[in-house]
C-alpha positions in Angstrom: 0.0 0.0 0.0 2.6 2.5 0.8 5.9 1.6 1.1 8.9 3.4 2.9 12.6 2.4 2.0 15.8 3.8 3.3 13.8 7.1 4.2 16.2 9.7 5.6 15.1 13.1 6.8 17.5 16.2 7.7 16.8 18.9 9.9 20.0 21.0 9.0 22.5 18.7 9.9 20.1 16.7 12.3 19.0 13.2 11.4 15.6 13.2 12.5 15.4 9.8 10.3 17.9 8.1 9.1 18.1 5.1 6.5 14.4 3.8 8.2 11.6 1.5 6.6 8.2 0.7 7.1 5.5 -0.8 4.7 2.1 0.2 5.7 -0.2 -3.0 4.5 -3.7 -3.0 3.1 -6.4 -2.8 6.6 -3.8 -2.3 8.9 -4.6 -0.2 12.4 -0.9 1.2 13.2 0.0 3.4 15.8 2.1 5.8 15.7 4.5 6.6 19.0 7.8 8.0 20.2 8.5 10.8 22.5 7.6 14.3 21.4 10.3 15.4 19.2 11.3 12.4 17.6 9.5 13.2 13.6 5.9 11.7 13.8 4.4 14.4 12.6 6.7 14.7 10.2 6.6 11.8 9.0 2.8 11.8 7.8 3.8 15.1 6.0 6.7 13.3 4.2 3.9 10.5 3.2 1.3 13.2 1.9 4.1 15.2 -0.1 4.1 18.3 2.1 7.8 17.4 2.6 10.4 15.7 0.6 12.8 12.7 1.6 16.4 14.1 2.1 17.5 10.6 1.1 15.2 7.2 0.1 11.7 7.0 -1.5 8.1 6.6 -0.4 6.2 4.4 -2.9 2.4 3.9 -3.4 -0.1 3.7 -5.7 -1.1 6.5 -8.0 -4.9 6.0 -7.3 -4.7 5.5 -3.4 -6.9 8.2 -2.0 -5.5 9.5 1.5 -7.6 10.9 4.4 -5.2 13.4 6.1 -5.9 15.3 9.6 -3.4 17.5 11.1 -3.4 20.2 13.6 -3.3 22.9 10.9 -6.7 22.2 10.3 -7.8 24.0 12.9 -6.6 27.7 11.0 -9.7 26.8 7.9 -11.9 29.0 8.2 -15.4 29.2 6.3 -18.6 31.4 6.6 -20.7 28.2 5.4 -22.8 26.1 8.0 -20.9 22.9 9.2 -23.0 21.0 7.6 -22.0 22.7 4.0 -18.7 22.1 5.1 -18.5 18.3 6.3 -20.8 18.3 3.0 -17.7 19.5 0.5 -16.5 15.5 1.0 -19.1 14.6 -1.8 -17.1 16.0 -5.1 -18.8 14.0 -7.7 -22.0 14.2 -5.9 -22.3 17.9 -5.2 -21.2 18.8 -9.0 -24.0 16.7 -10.5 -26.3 18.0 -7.9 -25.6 21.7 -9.1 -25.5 20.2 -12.8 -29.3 18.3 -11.9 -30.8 21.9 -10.9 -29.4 23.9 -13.8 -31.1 21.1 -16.3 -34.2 20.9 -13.9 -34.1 24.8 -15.1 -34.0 24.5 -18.4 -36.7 21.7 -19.1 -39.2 24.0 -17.9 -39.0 26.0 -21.3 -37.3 23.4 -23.2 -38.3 19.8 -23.3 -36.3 18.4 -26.3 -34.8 14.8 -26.3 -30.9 16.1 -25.6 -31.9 17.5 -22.6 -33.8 14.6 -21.1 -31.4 12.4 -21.9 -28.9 14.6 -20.0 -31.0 15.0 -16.9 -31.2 11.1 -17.1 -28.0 9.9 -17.3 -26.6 12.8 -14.2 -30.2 11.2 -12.3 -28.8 7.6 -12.8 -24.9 8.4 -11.7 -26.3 10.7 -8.9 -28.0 8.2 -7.5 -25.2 5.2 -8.3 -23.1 7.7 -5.7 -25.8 7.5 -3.5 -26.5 11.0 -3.6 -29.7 11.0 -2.0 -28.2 9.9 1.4 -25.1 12.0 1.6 -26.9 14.7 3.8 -27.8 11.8 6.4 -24.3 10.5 6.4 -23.0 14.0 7.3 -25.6 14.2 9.5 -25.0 11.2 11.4 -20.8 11.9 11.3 -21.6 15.4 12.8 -24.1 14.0 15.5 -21.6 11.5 16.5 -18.7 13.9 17.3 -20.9 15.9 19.0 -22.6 18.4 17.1 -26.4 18.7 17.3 -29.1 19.5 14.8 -29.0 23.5 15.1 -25.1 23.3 15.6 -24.9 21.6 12.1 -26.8 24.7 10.5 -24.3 27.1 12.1 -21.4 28.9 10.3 -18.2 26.6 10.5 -16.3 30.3 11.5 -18.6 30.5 14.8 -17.1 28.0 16.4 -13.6 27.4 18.1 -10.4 25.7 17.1 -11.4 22.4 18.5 -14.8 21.8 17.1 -13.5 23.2 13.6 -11.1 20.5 13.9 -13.7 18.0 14.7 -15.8 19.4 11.4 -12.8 18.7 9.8 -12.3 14.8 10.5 -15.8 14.1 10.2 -15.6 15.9 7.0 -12.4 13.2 6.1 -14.8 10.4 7.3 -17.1 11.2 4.8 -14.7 11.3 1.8 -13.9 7.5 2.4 -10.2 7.0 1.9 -8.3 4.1 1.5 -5.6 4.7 4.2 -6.7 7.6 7.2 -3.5 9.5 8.4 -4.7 10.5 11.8 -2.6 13.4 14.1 -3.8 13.8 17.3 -7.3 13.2 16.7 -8.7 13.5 20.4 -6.9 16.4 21.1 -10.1 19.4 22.1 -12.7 15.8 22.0 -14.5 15.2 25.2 -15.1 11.4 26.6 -18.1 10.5 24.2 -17.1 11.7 21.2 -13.5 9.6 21.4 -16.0 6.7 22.3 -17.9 7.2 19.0 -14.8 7.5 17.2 -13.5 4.6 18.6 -16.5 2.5 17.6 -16.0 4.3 13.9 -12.8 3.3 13.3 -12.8 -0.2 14.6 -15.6 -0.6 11.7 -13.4 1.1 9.0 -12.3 -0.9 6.3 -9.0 1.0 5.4 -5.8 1.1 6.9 -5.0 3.7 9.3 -1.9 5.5 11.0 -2.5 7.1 14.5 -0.6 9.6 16.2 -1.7 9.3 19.8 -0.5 10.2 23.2 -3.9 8.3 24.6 -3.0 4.9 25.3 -6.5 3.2 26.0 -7.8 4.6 22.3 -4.3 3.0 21.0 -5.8 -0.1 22.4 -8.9 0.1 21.1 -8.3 0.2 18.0 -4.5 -0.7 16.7 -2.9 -4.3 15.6 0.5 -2.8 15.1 2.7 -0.4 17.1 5.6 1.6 14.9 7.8 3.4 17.7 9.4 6.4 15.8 12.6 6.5 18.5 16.5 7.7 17.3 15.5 7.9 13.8 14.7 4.6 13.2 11.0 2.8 13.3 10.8 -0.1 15.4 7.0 -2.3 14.5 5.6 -4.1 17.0 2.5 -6.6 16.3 -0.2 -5.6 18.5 -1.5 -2.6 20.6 -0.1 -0.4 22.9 -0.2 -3.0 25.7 1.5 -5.8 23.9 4.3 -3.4 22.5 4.9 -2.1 26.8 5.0 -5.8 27.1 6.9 -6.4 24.0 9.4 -4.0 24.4 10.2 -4.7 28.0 11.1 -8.1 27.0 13.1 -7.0 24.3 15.1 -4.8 26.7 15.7 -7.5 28.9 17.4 -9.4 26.2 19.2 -6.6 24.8 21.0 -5.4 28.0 22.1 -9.0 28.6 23.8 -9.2 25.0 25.2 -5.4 26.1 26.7 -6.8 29.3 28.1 -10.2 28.0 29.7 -8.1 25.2 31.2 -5.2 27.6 32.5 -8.3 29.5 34.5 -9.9 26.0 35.7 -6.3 25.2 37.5 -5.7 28.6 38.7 -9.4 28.3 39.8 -8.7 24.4 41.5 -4.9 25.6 42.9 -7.1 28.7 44.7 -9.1 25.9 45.4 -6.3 23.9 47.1 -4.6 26.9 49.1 -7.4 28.1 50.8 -8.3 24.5 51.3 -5.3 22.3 54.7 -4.8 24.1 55.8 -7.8 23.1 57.6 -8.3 19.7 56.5 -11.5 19.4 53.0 -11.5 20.3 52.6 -7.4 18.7 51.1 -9.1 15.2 48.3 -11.1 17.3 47.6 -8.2 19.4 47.3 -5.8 16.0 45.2 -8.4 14.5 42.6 -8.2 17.3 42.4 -4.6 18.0 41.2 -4.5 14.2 38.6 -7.1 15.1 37.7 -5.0 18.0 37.4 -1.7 15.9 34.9 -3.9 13.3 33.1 -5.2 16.3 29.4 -3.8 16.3 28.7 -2.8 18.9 25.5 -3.8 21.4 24.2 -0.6 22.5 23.2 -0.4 26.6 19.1 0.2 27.0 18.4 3.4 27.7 15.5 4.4 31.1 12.5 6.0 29.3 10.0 5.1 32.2 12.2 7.3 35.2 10.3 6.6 38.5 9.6 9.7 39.9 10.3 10.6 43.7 8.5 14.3 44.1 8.7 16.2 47.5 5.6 18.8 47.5 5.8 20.9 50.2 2.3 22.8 51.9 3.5 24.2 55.0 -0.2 24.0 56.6 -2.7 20.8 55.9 -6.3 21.7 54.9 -9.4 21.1 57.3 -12.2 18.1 56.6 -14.0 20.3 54.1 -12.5 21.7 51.2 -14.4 23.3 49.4 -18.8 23.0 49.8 -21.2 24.3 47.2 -24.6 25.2 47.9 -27.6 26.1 46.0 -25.7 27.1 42.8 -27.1 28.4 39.5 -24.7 29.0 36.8 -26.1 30.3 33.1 -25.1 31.6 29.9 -27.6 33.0 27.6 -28.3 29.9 25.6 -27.4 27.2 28.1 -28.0 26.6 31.7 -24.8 24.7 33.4 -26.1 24.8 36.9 -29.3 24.8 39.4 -29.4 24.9 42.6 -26.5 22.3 43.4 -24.3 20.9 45.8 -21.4 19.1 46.1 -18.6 18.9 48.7 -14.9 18.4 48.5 -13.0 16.5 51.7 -9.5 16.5 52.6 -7.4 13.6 50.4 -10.3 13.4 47.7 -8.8 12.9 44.3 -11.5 13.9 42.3 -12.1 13.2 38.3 -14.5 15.7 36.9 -16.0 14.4 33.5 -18.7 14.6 31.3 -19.4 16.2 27.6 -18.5 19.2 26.3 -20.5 21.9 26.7 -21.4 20.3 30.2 -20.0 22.9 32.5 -17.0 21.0 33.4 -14.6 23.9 33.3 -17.4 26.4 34.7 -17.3 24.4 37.5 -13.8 24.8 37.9 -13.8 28.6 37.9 -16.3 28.8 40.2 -14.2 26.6 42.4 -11.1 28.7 42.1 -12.8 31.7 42.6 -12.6 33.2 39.5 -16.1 32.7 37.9 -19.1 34.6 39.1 -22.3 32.7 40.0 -25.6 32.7 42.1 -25.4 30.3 45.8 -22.3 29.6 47.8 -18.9 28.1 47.1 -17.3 27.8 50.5 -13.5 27.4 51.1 -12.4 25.5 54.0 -10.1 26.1 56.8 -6.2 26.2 56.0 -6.7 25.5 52.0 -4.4 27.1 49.9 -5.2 26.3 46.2 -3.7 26.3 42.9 -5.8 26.6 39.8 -3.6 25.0 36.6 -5.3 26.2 33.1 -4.3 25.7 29.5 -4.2 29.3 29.2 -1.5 29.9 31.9 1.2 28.8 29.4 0.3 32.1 27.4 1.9 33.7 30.9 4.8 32.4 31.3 7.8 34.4 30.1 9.1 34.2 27.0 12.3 35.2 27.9 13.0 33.3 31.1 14.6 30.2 30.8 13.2 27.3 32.4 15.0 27.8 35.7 14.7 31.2 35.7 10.9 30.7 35.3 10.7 28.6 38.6 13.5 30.5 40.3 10.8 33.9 39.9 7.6 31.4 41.0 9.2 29.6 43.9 11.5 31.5 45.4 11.6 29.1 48.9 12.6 26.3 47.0 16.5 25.9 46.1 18.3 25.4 42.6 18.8 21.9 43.3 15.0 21.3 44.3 14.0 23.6 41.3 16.4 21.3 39.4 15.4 18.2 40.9 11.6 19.2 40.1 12.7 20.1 36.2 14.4 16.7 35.8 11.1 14.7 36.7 9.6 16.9 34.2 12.4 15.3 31.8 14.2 19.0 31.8 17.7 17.7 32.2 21.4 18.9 32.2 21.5 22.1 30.0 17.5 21.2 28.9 17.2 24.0 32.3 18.8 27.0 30.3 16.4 26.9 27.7 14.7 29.7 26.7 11.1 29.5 27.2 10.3 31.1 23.5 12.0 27.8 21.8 9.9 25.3 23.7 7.4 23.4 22.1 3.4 23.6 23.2 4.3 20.1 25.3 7.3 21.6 27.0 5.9 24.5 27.5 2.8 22.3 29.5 5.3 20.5 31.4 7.0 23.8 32.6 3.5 24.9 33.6 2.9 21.9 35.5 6.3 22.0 37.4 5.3 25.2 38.3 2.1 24.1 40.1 3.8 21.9 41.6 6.1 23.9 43.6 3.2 26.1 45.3 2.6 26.3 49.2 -0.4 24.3 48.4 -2.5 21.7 49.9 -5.3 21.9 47.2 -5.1 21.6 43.3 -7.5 22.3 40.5 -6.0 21.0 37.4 -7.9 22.2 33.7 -6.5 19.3 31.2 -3.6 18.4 32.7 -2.5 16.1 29.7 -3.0 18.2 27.0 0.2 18.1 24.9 1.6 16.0 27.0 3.7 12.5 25.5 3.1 8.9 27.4 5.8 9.2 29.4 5.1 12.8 30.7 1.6 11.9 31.3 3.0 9.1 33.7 5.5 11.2 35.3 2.7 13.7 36.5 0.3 10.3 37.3 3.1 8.8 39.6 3.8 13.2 40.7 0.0 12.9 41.8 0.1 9.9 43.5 2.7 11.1 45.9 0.4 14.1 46.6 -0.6 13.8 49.9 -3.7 16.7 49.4 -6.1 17.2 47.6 -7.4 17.8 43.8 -9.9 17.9 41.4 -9.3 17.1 37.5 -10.3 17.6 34.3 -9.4 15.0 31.6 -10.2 13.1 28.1 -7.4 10.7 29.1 -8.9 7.6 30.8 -5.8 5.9 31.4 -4.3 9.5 33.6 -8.2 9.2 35.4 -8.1 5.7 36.0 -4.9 6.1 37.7 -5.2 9.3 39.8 -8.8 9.7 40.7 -10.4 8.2 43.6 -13.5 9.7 43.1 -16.0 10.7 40.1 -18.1 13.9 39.4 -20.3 14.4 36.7 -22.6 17.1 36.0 -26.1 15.7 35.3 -29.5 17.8 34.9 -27.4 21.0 35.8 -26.3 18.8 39.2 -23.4 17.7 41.0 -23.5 14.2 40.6 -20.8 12.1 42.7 -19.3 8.4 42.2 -17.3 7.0 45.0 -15.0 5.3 43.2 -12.2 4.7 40.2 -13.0 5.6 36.5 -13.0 2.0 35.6 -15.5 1.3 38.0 -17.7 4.5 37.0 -17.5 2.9 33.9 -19.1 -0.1 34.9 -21.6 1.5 36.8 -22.5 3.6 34.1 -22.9 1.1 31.3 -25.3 -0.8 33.5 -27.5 2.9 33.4 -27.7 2.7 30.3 -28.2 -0.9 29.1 -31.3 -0.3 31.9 -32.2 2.3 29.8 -31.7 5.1 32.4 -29.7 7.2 30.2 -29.2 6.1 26.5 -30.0 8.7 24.1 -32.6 9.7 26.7 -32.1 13.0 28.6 -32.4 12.1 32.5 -35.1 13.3 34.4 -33.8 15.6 37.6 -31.7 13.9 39.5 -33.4 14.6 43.6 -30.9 15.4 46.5 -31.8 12.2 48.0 -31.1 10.3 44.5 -27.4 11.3 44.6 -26.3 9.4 46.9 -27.6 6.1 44.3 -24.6 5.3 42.9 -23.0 5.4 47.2 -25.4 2.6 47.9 -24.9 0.3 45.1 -21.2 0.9 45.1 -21.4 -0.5 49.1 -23.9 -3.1 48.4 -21.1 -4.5 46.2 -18.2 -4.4 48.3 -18.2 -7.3 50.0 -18.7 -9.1 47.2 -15.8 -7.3 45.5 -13.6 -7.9 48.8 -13.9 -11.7 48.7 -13.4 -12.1 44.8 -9.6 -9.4 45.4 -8.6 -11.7 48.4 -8.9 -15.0 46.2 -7.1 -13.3 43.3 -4.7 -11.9 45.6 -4.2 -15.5 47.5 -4.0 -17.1 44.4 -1.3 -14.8 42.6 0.6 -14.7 45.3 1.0 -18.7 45.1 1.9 -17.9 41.5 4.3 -15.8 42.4 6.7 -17.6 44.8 6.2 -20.4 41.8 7.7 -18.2 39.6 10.4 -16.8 41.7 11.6 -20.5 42.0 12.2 -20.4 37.8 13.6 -17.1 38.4 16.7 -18.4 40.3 16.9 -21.7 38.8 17.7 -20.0 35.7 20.6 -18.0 38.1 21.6 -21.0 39.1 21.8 -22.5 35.6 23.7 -18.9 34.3 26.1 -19.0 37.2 27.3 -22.6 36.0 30.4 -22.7 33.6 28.4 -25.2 31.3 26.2 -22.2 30.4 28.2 -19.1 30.7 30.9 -20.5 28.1 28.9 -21.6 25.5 27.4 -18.4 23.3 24.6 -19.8 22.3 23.6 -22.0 25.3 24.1 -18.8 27.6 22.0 -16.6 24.8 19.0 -19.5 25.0 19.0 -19.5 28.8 19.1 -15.3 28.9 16.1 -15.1 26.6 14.4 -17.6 29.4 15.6 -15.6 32.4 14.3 -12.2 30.8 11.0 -13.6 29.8 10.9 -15.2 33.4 11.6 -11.9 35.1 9.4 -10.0 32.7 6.3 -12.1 33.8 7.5 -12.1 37.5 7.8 -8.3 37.0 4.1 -8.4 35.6 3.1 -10.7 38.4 4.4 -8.7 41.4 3.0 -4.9 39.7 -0.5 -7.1 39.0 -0.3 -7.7 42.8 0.5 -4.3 44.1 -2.9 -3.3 42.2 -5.2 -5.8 43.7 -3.7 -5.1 47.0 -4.3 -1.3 46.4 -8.1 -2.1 45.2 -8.4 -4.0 48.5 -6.8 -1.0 50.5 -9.5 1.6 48.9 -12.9 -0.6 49.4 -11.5 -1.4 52.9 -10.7 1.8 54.0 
């Protein structure tokens, strides 16, 4: 379908690829990963001709049609309703349309054969197209990302960047392509409308390539994994799990062939030392200092998941209540957000505010923070000290500063060597601290932002999409930042994986109320897929929710528990069995490395490395599998 071959790409004298292949297959689902920085973007511009190869070609077929969404989609701009827009997909369709209407025109005064015939043969193709359902398709594409009825009859320049860019791709959808190219496409998509697009692609025929910092929607939908990493890309045959999986074992294997070859190196330079003196032994030592120079070399595996150890500091812990709402009422002239609702906010809550767009979600944060005016009371309890993190604060930090100096003005308490410390959890390390804010990227520039929040006096955080911009590994570094936070905060994400992992708690806004789950994201999931199949919710808008009806979701959650309990113990019993089996394989195979037998014979000791890294990979799976039962088990006890 399209094939890449010996593809290198310069950035002045940068290899940002170098010499790498890839052949994209007929029906494949591929995502595309690697650290920001590292060409993915690129790279779907090189395919779609917007740049040229410095070196190698990129061969496909004349007639494939290519569906491509990027980010600079979001500048088009049109005074035409969405509808029109998304609409535009139908070439063929709309030109005989036009071409129908102007001979519809004309057989009102002149009915001769030639013109009949005409309007017959554009009536037959129209309808071969399936011209008579295109406005339903676009309707139904809109509807699902999120647009309603009246939206679809607005002008595409009314609204913002993000729901132009969701115009865009449905738009895309509609034009069918062979292969979709796919850059970021939940980036400004709330929860539902990355379900539906989930459920979309899963039923597309074509192949596609996904760009994607959001590892459950890599799951959902890709069979192959192409890291972009050191100019190279590295495919991996399954989704983002099996490539952690996959590439951990790989690792494993890897810095054991790095080890047993920096061992025969000193041994060979040992040698080499010993006899190049010597006039008699001078030729053999010659002889292998050549083979060493040939030698290629093994290179040692490289940390790209750092565990982070973050010290906040809050001088003074909060009181019970955080923060308690009352009786609130929040409008806008064509949409109500709140009515009279409550909602309360305790010490150590890790809270996971979701819903649709539109919803109120960040509304509610404002009022939180203070800095959104409504009707009712939004209480702030004794001792808090909050920070409010917002997309928009990157548009304040200094363009000047560099990235120490931007800390060093913002925390003034904390040391260079905490400030430091901070920046290199946030992956700004060595010299990465003197850059200039002005030549960051939009993800650096979020992970400055972040480190700065993080260095506040406080005990309460209100964090405004958190993960936007933000790479895998930079979304885990502030997931395992979070979890060491021992106060309190409230979230707003599209990325379940980051909500699964930090939240201990679920609100969603529901007939202009504060609705509250006790529990994880996976379990809100649960609960709320057994709403719907009841038929509480689906496609139905809820009647209002009562005060006393809140606490619903409470009840059933502890009517559950101990029925939860009993099933986590006897998974928990049962792995642990599993593993003490398995840490009896683990050091047989030591035992069996440690013996001569093995560790002289190459291929032997190569056979029994690729047993003890598998072995240690599971064990390693084993062990993390158990830490998260035995956390589960913690929560629904305590």
């Amino acid at each position: 379908m399209i094939a890449i071959n010996d593809l290198t790409f310069l950035i002045g004298s940068r290899a940002l690829y170098e010499e790498a292949n890839w052949h994209i297959k007929p029906g494949e689902k591929i995502g595309l990963i690697g650290a920001n920085g590292t060409g993915k973007s690129t790279l779907l511009k090189i395919i779609v001709g917007e740049y040229a190869p410095s070196q190698g070609t990129i061969s496909m077929s004349k007639d494939l049609k290519i569906g491509y969404l990027n980010q600079d989609l979001l500048s088009y701009d049109s005074h035409y309703s969405i509808l029109h827009v998304a609409m535009e997909a139908f070439e063929r369709q709309n030109q005989l349309h036009d071409e129908i209407e102007i001979l519809l025109k004309k057989i009102e005064t002149d009915y001769s054969e030639e013109i009949l015939n005409k309007l017959s043969d554009k009536q037959q193709e129209f309808e071969a197209l399936d011209g008579y359902s295109i406005e339903y398709r676009a309707n139904e594409i809109l509807a699902g990302l999120g647009f309603s009825t009246e939206d679809q009859h607005r002008p595409l320049n009314t609204f913002s960047g993000g729901w132009r860019m969701r115009v865009m791709l449905a738009k895309i959808l509609l034009q069918q392509p062979d292969i979709l190219l796919l850059d970021e496409p939940t980036n400004h998509m709330d929860l539902p409308s990355i379900k539906w697009l989930e459920t979309y692609l899963n039923g597309f025929d074509g192949a596609i390539v996904i760009v994607s910092h959001d590892r459950y929607f890599l799951d959902k939908i890709v069979n192959r994994i192409v890291e972009s990493r050191k100019g190279k890309l590295t495919i991996y045959s399954g989704n983002y799990t099996f490539y952690l999986e996959e590439k951990a074992l790989r690792g494993e294997i890897q810095k054991g062939e790095f080890k047993n070859q920096q061992a025969k190196i000193k041994q060979e330079e040992r040698l080499i030392e010993r006899f190049r003196a010597k006039a008699s032994k001078a030729k053999m030592a010659q002889s292998r200092m050549k083979a060493l120079d040939k030698l290629e070399r093994v290179d040692d595996v490289d940390d790209e998941n750092p565990t982070v150890n973050f010290r906040f500091k809050f001088t003074k812990p909060s009181g019970r209540h955080v923060v308690r709402i009352e009786d609130a009422y929040k409008n806008y002239p064509t949409i109500n957000i709140l009515e009279n609702a409550d909602g309360v906010i305790e010490k150590g809550d890790k809270i996971a505010l979701i819903g649709a767009n539109g919803k109120g979600k960040s509304t509610l944060l404002r009022i939180i923070a203070g800095t959104e005016t409504f009707k009712g009371m939004c209480e702030t309890g004794h001792n808090v000290t909050t920070t409010f993190f917002a997309q928009h604060q990157l548009e304040s930090l200094h363009l000047d500063n560099s990235i120490l100096e931007e800390l060093q003005s913002f925390a003034p308490k904390h040391s260079d060597t905490e400030l430091r410390s901070i920046l290199g959890c946030f992956l700004f390390t060595g010299d990465d601290v003197f850059k200039k804010i002005r030549v960051l990227s939009g993800g650096e520039k979020s992970r400055v932002a972040l480190a700065k929040s993080l260095t506040t006096d406080s005990n309460f955080l209100i964090l405004d999409e958190p993960t936007n911009h933000l790479d895998i590994q930079s979304v885990n570094i502030l997931i395992q930042a979070l979890k060491q936070f021992e106060g309190t905060f409230i979230a707003v994400s599209h990325d379940r994986y980051f909500l699964d992992h930090v939240a201990n708690k679920i609100w969603f806004i529901e007939d202009h109320d504060i609705n509250e789950y006790p529990g994880t994201y996976e379990e809100y999931e649960e609960w709320q897929s057994k709403r719907e199949k009841a038929g509480e919710t689906g496609g139905i808008k809820p009647a209002k929710v009562e005060k006393a009806k809140k606490e619903e979701p409470k009840k059933e959650f502890i009517e559950n528990k101990n029925h939860q309990l009993k099933k986590l113990n006897q998974q928990l019993q049962q792995l642990e069995e599993e593993v003490a089996a398995k840490e009896t394989i683990v050091k047989n195979i030591e035992a069996e490395i440690a013996k001569e037998e093995t560790y002289s014979n190459p291929s032997k000791l190569k056979e029994v490395n690729e047993r003890y890294a598998l072995a240690k990979e599971k064990l390693g799976a084993m062990q993390l599998h158990w830490e998260e039962l035995a956390e589960e088990i913690m929560i629904l006890e305590g």
